[in-house]
C-alpha positions as CSV (number, residue, x, y, z in Angstrom):
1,X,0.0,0.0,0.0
2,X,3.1,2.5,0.6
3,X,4.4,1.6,-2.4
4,X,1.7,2.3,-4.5
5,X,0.9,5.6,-2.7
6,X,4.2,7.0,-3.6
7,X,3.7,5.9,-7.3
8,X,0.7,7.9,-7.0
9,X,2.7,10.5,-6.1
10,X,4.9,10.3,-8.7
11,X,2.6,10.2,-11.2
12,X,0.9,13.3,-9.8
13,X,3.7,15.2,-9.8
14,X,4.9,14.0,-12.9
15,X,1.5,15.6,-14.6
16,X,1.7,18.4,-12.6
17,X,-0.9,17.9,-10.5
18,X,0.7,18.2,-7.3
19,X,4.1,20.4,-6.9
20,X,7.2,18.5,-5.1
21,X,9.3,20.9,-3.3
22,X,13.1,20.1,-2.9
23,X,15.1,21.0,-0.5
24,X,19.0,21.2,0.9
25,X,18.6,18.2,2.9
26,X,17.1,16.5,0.2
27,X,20.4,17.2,-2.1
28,X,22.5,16.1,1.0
29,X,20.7,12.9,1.7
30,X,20.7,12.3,-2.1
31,X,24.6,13.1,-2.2
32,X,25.7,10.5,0.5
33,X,24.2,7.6,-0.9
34,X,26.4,5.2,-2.2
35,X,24.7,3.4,-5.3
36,X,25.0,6.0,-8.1
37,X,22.2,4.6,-9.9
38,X,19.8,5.6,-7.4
39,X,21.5,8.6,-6.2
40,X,20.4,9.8,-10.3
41,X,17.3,8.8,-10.3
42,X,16.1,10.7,-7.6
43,X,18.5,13.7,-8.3
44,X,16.2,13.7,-11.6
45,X,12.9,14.2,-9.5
46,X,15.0,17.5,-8.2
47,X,14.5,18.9,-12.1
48,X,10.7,17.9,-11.5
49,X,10.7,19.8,-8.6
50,X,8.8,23.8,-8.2
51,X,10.2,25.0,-5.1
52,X,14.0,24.9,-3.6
53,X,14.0,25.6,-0.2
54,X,17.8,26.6,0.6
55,X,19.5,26.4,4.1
56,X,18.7,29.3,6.4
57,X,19.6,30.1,10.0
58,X,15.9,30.5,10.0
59,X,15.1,26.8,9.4
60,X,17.9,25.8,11.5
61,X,16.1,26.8,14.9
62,X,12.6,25.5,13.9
63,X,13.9,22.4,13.3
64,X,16.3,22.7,16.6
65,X,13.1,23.5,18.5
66,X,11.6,20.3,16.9
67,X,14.2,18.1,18.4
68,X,14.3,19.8,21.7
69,X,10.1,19.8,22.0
70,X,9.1,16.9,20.1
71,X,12.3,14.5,20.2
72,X,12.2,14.8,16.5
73,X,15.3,13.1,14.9
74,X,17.6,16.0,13.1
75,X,16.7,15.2,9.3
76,X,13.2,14.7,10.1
77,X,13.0,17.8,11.7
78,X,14.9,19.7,8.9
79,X,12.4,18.1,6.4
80,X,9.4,19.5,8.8
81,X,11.2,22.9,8.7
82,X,11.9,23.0,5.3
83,X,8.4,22.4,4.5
84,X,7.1,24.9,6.6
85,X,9.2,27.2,5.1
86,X,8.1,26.2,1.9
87,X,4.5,27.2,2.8
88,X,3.7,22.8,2.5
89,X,2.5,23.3,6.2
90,X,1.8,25.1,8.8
């Protein structure tokens, strides 16, 4: 069932439907993984993407105040922050 919700996705973004918005620690992430063939493919969805959402100081402390209120893991709480910042949530 996961699987076939992110196909869903993919397919929606790939016809425009939805926007993906990509971010810094999404490059990073992308960047240390070790099997080349993967790390292209999904450094291809980056050209799909609408939005960039660059490091800032700004995200830094929401998503320090995520780990230190919620216990939320560092990249998860960079991904949370970059979204907000991205206007994706609130």
């Amino acid at each position: 069932m996961e699987t076939q919700a992110k196909l869903n996705i993919q397919e929606q973004v790939k016809n425009h439907d939805v926007e993906l918005v990509w971010s810094f620690i999404l490059t990073a992430e992308n960047e240390a993984n070790p099997d080349c063939d993967i790390r292209n493919k999904i450094a291809d969805w980056m050209d799909l993407s609408a939005n960039y959402v660059q490091y800032s100081h700004e995200i830094e402390i929401y998503a320090a105040n995520l780990m230190e209120q919620n216990g939320v893991d560092a990249k998860d709480a960079l991904h949370v922050a970059c979204a907000v910042q991205a206007d994706c949530i609130s």
